[in-house]
Structures are given as C-alpha cells and as structure tokens.
KEMAR-45933 format. One record per residue (C-alpha): y, x, z. Coordinates in Angstrom, 3 decimals. Example, Ala and Ser with C-alpha at 12.3 -4.5 7.8 and 13.67 -1.06 7.14 Angstrom:
2
        v        u        w
   -4.500   12.300    7.800
   -1.060   13.670    7.140
This chain:
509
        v        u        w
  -13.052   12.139  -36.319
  -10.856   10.370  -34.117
   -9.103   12.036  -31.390
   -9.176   10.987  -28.029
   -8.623   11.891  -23.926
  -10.754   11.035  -21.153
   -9.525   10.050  -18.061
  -11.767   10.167  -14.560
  -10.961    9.741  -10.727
  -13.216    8.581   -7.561
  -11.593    6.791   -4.804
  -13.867    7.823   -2.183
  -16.244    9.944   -0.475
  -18.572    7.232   -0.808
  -17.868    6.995   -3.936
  -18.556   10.339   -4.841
  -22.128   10.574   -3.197
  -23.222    7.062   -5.358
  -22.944    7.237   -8.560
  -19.676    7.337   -9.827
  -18.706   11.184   -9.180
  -16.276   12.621  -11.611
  -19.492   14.437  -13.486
  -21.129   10.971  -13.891
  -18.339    9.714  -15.184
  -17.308   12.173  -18.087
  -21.025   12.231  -19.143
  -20.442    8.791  -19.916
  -17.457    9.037  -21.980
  -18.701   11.861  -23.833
  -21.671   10.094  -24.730
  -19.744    7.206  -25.653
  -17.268    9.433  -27.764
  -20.240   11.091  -29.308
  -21.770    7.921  -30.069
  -18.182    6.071  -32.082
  -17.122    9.395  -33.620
  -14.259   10.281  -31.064
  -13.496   14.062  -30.718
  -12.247   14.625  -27.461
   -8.848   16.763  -27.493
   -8.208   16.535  -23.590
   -9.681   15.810  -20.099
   -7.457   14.505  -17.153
   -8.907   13.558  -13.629
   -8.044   12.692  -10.209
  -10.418   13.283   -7.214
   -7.913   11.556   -4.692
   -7.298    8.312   -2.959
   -4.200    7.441   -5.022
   -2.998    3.918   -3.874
    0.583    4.748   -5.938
    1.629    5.323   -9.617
    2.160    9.366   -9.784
   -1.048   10.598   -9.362
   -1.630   14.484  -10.831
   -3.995   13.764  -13.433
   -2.534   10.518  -14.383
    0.808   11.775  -14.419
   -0.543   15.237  -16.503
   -2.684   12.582  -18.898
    1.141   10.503  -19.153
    3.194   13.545  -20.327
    0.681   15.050  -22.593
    0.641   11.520  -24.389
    4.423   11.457  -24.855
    4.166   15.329  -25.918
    1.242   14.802  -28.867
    2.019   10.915  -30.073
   -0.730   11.452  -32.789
   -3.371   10.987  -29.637
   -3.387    7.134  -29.285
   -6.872    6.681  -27.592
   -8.163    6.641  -24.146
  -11.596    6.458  -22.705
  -12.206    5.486  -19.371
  -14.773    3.946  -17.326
  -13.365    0.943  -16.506
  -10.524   -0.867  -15.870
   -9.628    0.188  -11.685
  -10.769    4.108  -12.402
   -7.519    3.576  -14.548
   -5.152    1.664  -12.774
   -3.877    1.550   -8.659
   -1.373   -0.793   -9.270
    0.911   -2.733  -12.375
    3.094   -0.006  -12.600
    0.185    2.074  -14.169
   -0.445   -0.991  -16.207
    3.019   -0.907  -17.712
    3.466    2.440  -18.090
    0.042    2.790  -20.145
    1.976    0.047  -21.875
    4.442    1.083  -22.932
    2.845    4.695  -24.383
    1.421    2.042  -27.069
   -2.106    3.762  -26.336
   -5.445    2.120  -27.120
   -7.605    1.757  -23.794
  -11.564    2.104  -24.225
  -13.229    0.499  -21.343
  -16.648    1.348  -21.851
  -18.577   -0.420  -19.230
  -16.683   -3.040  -19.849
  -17.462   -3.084  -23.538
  -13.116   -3.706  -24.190
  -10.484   -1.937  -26.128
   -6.902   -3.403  -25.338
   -4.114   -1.867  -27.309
   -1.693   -3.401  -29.495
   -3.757   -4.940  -31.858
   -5.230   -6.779  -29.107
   -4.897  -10.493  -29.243
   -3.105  -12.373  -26.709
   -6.059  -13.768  -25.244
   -7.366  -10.048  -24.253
   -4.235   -8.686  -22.962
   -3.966  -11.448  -20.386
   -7.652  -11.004  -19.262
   -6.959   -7.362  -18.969
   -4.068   -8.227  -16.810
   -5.892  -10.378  -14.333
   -8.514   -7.473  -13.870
   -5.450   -5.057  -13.173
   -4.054   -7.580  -10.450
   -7.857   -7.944   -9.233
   -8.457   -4.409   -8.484
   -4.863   -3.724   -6.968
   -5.316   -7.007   -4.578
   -8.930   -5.252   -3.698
   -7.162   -2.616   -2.429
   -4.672   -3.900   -1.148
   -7.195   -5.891    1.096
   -8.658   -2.850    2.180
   -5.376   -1.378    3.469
   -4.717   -4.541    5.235
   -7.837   -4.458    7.129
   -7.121   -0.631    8.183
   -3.490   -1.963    9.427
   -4.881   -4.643   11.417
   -7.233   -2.664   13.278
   -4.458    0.016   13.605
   -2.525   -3.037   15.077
   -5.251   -3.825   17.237
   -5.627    0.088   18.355
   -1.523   -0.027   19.412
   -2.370   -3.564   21.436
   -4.865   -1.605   23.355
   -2.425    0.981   24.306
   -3.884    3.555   21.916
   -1.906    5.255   19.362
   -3.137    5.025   15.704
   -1.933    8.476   14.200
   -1.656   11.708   15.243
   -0.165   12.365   18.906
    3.571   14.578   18.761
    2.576   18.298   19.933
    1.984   18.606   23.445
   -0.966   16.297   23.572
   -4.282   16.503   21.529
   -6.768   14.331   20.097
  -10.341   14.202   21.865
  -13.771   12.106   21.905
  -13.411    9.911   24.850
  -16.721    7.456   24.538
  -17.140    8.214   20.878
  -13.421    7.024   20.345
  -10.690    9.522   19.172
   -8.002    8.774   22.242
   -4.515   11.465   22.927
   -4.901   13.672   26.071
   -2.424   16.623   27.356
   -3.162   19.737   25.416
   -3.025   22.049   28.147
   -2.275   24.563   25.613
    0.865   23.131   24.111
    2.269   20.860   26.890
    5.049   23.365   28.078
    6.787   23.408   24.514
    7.974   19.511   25.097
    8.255   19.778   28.699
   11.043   22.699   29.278
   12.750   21.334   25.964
   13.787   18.015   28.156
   14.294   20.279   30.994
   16.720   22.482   29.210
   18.312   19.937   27.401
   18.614   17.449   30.348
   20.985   20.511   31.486
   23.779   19.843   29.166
   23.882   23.193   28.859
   22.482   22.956   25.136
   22.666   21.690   22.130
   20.068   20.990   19.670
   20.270   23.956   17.351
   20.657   26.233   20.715
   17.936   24.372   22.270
   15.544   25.375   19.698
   16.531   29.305   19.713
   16.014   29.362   23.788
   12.622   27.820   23.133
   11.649   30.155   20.173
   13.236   33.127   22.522
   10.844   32.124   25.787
    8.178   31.994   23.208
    6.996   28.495   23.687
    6.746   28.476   19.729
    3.948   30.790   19.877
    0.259   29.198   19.062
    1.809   26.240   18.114
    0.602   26.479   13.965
   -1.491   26.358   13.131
   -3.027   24.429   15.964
   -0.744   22.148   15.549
   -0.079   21.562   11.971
    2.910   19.214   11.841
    5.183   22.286   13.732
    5.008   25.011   12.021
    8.905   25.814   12.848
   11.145   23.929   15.254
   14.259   22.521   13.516
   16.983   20.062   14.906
   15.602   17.649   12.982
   11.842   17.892   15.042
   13.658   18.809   17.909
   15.878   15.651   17.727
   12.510   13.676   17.054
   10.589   15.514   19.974
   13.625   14.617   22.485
   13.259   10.931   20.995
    9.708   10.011   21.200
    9.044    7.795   23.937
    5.382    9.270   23.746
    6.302   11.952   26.712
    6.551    8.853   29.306
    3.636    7.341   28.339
    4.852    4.772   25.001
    4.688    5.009   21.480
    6.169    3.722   18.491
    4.114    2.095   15.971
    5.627   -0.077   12.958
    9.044   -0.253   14.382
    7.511   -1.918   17.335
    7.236   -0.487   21.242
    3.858   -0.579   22.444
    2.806    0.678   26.537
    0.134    3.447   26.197
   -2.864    4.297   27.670
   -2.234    7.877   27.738
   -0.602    9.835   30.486
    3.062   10.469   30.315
    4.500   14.056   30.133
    7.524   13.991   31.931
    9.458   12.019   34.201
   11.260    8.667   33.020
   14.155    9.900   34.841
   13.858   12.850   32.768
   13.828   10.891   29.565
   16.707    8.975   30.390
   18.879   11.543   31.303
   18.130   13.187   27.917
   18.771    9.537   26.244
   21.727    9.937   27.931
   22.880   13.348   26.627
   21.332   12.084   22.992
   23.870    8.905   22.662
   26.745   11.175   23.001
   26.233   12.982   19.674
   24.795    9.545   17.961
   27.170    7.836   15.891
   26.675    4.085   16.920
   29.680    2.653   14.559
   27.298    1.539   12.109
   25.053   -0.360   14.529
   25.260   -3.952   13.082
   23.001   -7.531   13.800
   23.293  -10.591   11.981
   24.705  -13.368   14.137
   24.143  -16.128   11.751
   21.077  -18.054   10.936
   19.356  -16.651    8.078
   17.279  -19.614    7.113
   20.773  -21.810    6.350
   21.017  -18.898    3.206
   17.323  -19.230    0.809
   18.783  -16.262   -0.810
   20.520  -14.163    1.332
   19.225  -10.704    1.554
   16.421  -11.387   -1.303
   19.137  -10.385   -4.080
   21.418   -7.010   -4.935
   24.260   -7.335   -7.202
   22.922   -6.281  -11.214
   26.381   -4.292  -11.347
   27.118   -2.244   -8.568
   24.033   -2.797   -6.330
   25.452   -4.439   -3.418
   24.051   -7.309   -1.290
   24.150  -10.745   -2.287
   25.459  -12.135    0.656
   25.894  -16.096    1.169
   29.110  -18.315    2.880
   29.199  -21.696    4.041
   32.439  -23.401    3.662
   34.247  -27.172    3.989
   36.223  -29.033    1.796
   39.046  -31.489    3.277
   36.606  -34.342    2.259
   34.338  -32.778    5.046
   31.653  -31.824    2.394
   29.945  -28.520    2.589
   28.584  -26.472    0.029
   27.153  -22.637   -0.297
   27.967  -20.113   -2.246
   26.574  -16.710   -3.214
   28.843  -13.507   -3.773
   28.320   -9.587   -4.109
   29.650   -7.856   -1.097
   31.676   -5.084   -3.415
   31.560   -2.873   -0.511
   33.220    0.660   -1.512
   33.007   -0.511   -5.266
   35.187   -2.039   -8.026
   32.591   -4.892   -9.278
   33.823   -7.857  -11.337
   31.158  -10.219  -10.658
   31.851  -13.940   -9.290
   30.715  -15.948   -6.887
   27.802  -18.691   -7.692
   26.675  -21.912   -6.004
   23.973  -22.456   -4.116
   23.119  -25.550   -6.033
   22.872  -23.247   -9.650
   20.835  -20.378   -7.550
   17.921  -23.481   -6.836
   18.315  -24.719  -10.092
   17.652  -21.138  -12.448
   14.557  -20.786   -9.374
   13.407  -24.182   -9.735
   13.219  -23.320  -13.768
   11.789  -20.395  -13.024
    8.910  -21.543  -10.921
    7.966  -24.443  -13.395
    7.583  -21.263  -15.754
    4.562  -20.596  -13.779
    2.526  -23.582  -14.166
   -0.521  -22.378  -16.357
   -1.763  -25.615  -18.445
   -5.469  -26.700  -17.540
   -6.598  -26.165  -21.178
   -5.970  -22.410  -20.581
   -7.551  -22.508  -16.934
  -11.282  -22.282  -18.089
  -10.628  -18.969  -19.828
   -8.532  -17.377  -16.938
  -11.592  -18.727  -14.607
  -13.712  -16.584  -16.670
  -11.742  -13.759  -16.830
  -11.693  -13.820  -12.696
  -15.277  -14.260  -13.124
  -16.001  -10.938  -14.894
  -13.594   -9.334  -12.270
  -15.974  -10.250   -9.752
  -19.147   -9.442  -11.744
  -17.191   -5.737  -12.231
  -16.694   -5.358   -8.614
  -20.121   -6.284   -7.136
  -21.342   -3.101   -9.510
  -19.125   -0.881   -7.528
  -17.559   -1.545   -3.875
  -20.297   -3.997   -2.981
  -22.675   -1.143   -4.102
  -20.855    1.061   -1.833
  -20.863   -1.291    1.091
  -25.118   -1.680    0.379
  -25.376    2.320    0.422
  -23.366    2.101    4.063
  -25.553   -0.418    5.239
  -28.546    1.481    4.182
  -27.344    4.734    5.826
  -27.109    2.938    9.164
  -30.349    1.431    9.062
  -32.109    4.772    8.336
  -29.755    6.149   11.706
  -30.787    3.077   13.945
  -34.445    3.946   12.695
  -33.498    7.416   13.414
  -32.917    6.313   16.858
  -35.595    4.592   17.718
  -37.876    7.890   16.807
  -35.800   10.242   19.370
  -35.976    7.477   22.198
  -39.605    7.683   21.756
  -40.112   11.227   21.496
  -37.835   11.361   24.546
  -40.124    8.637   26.329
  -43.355   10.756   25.497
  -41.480   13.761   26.397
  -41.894   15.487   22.655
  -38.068   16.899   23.122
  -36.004   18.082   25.642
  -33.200   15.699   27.295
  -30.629   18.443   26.053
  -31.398   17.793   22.579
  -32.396   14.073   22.728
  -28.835   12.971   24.130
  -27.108   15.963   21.571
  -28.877   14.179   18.513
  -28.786   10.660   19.748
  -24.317   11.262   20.403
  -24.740   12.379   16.790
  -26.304    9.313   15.449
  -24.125    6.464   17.518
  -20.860    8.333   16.115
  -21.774    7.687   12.716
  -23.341    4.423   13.253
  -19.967    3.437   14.930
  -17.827    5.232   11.730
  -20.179    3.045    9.320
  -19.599   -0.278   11.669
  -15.400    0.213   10.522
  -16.047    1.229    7.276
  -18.872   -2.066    6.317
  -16.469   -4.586    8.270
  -13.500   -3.302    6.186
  -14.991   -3.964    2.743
  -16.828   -7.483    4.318
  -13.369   -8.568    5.311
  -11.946   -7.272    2.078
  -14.788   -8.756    0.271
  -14.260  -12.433    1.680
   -9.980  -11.922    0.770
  -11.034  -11.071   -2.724
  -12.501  -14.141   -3.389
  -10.768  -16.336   -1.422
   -7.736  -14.815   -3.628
   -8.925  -15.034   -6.650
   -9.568  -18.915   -6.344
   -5.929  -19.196   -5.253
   -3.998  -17.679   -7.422
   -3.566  -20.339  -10.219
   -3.968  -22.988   -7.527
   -0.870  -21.513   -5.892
    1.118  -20.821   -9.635
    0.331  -24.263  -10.396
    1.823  -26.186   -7.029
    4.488  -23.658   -6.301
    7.089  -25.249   -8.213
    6.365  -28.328   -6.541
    6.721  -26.994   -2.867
    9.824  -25.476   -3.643
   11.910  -28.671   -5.277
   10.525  -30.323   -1.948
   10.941  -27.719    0.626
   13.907  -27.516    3.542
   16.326  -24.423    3.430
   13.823  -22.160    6.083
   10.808  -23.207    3.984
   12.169  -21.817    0.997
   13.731  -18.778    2.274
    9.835  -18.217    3.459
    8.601  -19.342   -0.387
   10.492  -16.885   -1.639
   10.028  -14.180    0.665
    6.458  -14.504   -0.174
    7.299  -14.409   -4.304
   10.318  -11.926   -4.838
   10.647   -8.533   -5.274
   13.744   -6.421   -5.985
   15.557   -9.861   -7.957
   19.198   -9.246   -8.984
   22.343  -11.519   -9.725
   24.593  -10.771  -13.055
   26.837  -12.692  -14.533
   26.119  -15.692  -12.575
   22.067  -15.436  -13.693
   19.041  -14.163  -11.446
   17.202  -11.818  -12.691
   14.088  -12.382  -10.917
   11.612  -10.454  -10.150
    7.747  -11.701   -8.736
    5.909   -9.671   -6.470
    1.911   -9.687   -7.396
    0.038  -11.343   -8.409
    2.643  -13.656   -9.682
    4.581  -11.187  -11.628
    1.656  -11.073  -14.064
    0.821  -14.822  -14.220
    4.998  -15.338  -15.423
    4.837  -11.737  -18.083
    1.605  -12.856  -19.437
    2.190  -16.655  -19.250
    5.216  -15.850  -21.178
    3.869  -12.905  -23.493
    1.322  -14.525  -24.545
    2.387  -17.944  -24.858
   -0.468  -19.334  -22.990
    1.871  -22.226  -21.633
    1.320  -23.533  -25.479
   -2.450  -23.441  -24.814
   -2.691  -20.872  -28.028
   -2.637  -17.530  -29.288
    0.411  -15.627  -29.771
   -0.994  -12.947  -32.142
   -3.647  -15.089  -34.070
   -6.203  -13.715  -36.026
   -8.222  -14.909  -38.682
  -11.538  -16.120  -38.405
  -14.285  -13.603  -38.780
C-alpha cells in the first residue's frame, strides 16, 4: 500500500454546521484512501480561520514531510481546504509532494503536465482573491463604522462595549474608568515618569479587577502605559488605519488634560527622525517600489541637467550605514526591463479557451461551498422572520406575556441583523469574484500596452497596483508581481504557455 497524510481545516462556523466539518471531511479521505489502496500514516488539521501561511496543522503536516521524505502523497478535499494564499502553494511546491484533490477528481505533483499545474494555479489565486474579497468587505464596513463616529475594535480599558439598539457601541465602564483617569492626572503633574507612574497606580490599587475583565491589561507596563497616555480615545477620538476619526462616544477627561500630558510626552520623544518627502513622488515611477538586492536600502531616484539643458533620471541605492557597491541606473533602462517584463504577460488567445475553463471550474467549485453557505444564512433568517411573525401574533391574541414576547422577539432581530452583515458580505464578495475572474487575462493582456503609453503619475499608479517587494542588482530589476499577476508571469513562463504548447508533453494515450 501506498502511504499517505490527510490534511482537513473549516474556515467557519458556518462552515462547520453545513457540511464540511472536519469529521465530514476525513470520512471522505478515508474512504477515498480505502478505495485507491492508500494507507494513511498521518492526520493534520486546522479548525481556524487562517488567512496566512503558518497555520498549526499545516505547519505540523510541512515539517513531518521534510522529516519522513518517503511520504510523498496528500489527500485533501479540495483545492482552498489546502491553500490561504500562494505562499502555501509554493511551499507544497517545493516539498515535491503529490496533491489528491478528491472532489475535484485531480492529482498535481511533478509528473503533472504543464497544462494541469497552471489550472491548479488559477484555482489557488481564485480561492485567495475569494477571500480576500471577503476581508475587503469587513474593512469597508469597518470604514464605514469609523465615518459614523464608532470605533471598529475593542475600546482601550476604561470604557466597555454594550448593546445600544442591537449595535455593539463603547460606553464608560464605571468599573474601570478611574485606572485612565488618575494616570493623566498624575502624570499631567510632572511629578512622574512612566515606569513610576505605573508603580503609584499598581500601589493605589487601580490595577485591581482590571483582568480578567479586561483582557488586553493583564499588567501595566510603560509600553501600555505610554499607549494609554497616547490614545486620543479619552477625549472622545480614535484612531483607526492611521487615520483620526471624531467619535460618538463620550470623552474621559479633559482636552486640556490631554494636552498637557502631550505636552509632558514630547519631551521624552525623540523627534530627530521625523522626516516628509518634499518632492513630487509621481516625477519618480519607481521610487519607493524598489530596495537595493545587496544591502537592502531604498532605491531612491534624482533628477538632474546637463549643460545642453536636457534632463534625465536616474535610480541609485541610498547606502545608508552600509558599504554597497551597486551603481546608479537610468530611468530610461528601469522602463525598458518593465516594459519587457509586462509584454511577458500577454497570454496568447490560443491558450485563452483553456484558462477560461479552468476559471470556469473555479466557479463551479465555489458555488458547492460559500454560495451554499450564503443559501443556509438566508434560510436561517427566513425561518427567524417566520419566527417573528408567530410571537407578534401570539402577542396580538395575548397567548404570551409582553415580558417574554419583546425578550424573544430582541433575540430574533439580533440575529436577523448578524445574518443581514454576514449574506451582504459574501453577495458583495460573490459579485468581486466574478467580476475578477473575467478581468484578469483582460488586464495581463492590455497591461503592457497602458504602460508604454502612460505619463510618469500613471505609471507610478500601474505599478503600485502590480509590484510587490521588487529589487535592483547589478543594474537589473528583479521584479516581483503582486496577485494575481505573479501567477499569470510563473506559470506563463513555467509552462511555456506563451508558445501555445506543453512544456512536459506526454504521449498520446
């Protein structure tokens, strides 16, 4: 017999409750192993919501595969209980493992053809944009929460989270107020410092209560007492993504209070290093999308003039603190390795029909499971709206009491407003999936184009939009796509799909 592992995770709560539970999911592999002669030497699972590479089965099933190299074979489900994200993908890779998809009916390892290993990327890209979508959605309506004047997270100790017309919104926690309070008192003496500061507070025995009702604080260092001080939260703003938003909430203390602390604060902050750009970024395409291949440094970019009056750019490593031997590089040669770069991209229509279907099966594979999931949410708030209905009549025909009709009717509108967020995340995430997955080789196949045609701030914003972590050696770029047009260019290249044929042909059956 053959030996294999399995590998198993669920996502979601949802996900759990419909089918696709952990237990559900090994039966299947173990049939499936039963069924091809596979004796199963190892189990590995994850019951998380794992967006990045490092999860604790996956990294368990990773080591035990470089530890026993004899074990070659994985079963899984399908392709996203596998992977989060292309890192997974490489790493997999790179183990020389064979994958079993079983609902998908697929092995890819490396006697896989060309043709298969480029379909199996575009599923991996598929299911990490899917989730990506998701996230996106969650951020915008945390976006939309901080426009309101509500904070997304978790309030700093000293206020609390309560139901406020069925909506989690931060009030004063009576209990836990006075920690915050006499810490900008005290400090606002001068009398303190931050270390100090926290032993008064811990002496008075503010500290006490604190964990675990407040789990973030279960001790009081400089560091949480230097954030604490810091938050603009106590007079009634928050910070959210870098940006300042006014809140709804009521402020703790004083803004004279807070300043004077501010005040105290900048004395002890080291400000040396405080540093804008004055120039105009969008003169430079490159400028701060590249580090230096040798010593890591930025690529920064200068402009200068010849006698003649012409001008011309060039690119250089900053060398800052470091003995690096690289020279500088012209603008003109930095367009001209991205302009041959991009070309790379364009995917010849023979090919296209094949990717199409490949996208095609991605969506077939998804409507099985997250569109499944969204049905199940819908169906759960149609049985609560029916719900509903029943209490307002027994309430009408006075069958129950008004204590328990309005206790059991609050019950019901909570989770008919949770399932409202949760069915217009995956519709919005639904409609992005598609719309992406129609784009992508549309966008490959024109982006060479846009960029031989586009101004300097266009193509500082093309390449925002397609680099990732690129580097500059020896007067090359060593570029680097973000997704999903990092796999297009690997797989366009592996797998010579530019040529319109197989790279690893095989012989007719």
């Amino acid at each position: 017999m053959k030996e294999a592992i399995i590998y198993v995770r669920v996502s979601s709560r949802e996900q759990k409750q419909e089918g696709y539970s952990i237990p559900a999911q090994k039966k299947l592999l173990k049939e499936y192993a039963k069924a091809n002669d596979f004796e199963i030497v190892k189990e590995f699972e994850d019951d998380e919501t794992a967006k990045s590479a490092g999860r604790t089965g996956f990294g368990q099933m990773i080591e035990y595969i470089e530890n026993n190299p004899k074990v070659k074979s994985i079963l899984v489900e399908k392709t996203d209980r596998l992977y989060r994200n292309f890192k997974d993908y490489v790493t997999i890779d790179e183990l020389g493992a064979t994958i079993f998809l079983v609902k998908e009916n697929e092995q890819i390892g490396q006697d896989a053809n060309s043709h298969q290993k480029f379909m199996h990327g575009i599923k991996v890209l598929m299911a990490k944009n899917y989730i990506d979508n998701l996230s996106e959605e969650v951020k915008k309506g945390q976006k939309e929460k901080a426009e309101n004047g509500f904070f997304p997270g978790t309030p700093p100790i000293g206020y609390k989270l309560e139901k406020i017309e069925r909506k989690s919104r931060a009030v004063i926690d009576e209990r836990n107020k006075n920690l915050p309070i006499k810490m900008f008192e005290y400090y606002a003496t001068g009398l303190y410092s931050l270390l100090t500061l926290t032993a008064k507070v811990k002496e008075e025995g503010l500290m006490t209560g604190i964990y675990p009702h407040h789990s973030k604080m279960k001790v009081l260092t400089k560091a949480s007492a230097h954030r604490i001080l810091h938050n603009p939260f106590y007079i009634g703003d928050f910070v959210w993504n870098k940006k300042r938003y006014k809140g709804a909430h009521k402020p703790l203390i004083s803004k004279e209070l807070w300043n004077k602390v501010q005040a105290m604060l900048s004395r002890y902050e080291n400000k040396s290093g405080a540093y804008k750009y004055r120039d105009n970024p969008t003169m430079f395409p490159f400028k701060r999308l590249l580090t230096c291949g040798e010593c890591g440094r930025s690529i920064t970019a200068e402009k200068k003039v010849k006698p003649s009056g012409k001008e011309y750019v060039y690119y250089k490593c900053t060398k800052f603190n470091t003995n690096c031997r690289q020279k500088n590089i012209s603008g003109k040669e930095l367009n001209r390795q991205m302009q041959e770069s991009l070309n790379g991209l364009r995917v010849p229509a023979e090919t296209q029909l094949s990717i199409s279907e490949g996208l095609k099966k991605a969506f077939e594979l998804k409507r099985g499971t997250e569109d499944v999931t969204r049905q199940n949410l819908e169906d759960r708030k149609k049985q609560l709206e029916e719900k509903m209905a029943i209490l307002y009549d027994d309430r009408l025909n006075k069958v129950i009491t008004p204590e328990f009709y309005q206790n059991k009717f609050a019950q019901c509108a909570s989770e008919v407003e949770s399932l409202d967020v949760k069915i217009s995340l995956y519709t919005k995430a639904n409609i992005n999936f598609y719309v992406f997955g129609t784009k992508i080789l549309e966008l490959a196949n024109n982006v060479g184009f846009l960029y031989e045609n586009a101004n300097p701030s266009e193509k500082q914003e093309l390449l925002n939009f397609l680099l990732s972590n690129s580097k500059l050696k020896d007067k090359k770029m060593l570029i680097s796509y973000k997704k999903p047009f990092d796999t297009i260019y690997q797989r366009v290249e592996r797998c010579d799909v530019r040529n319109g044929r197989d790279s690893n042909p095989r012989p007719p059956a």
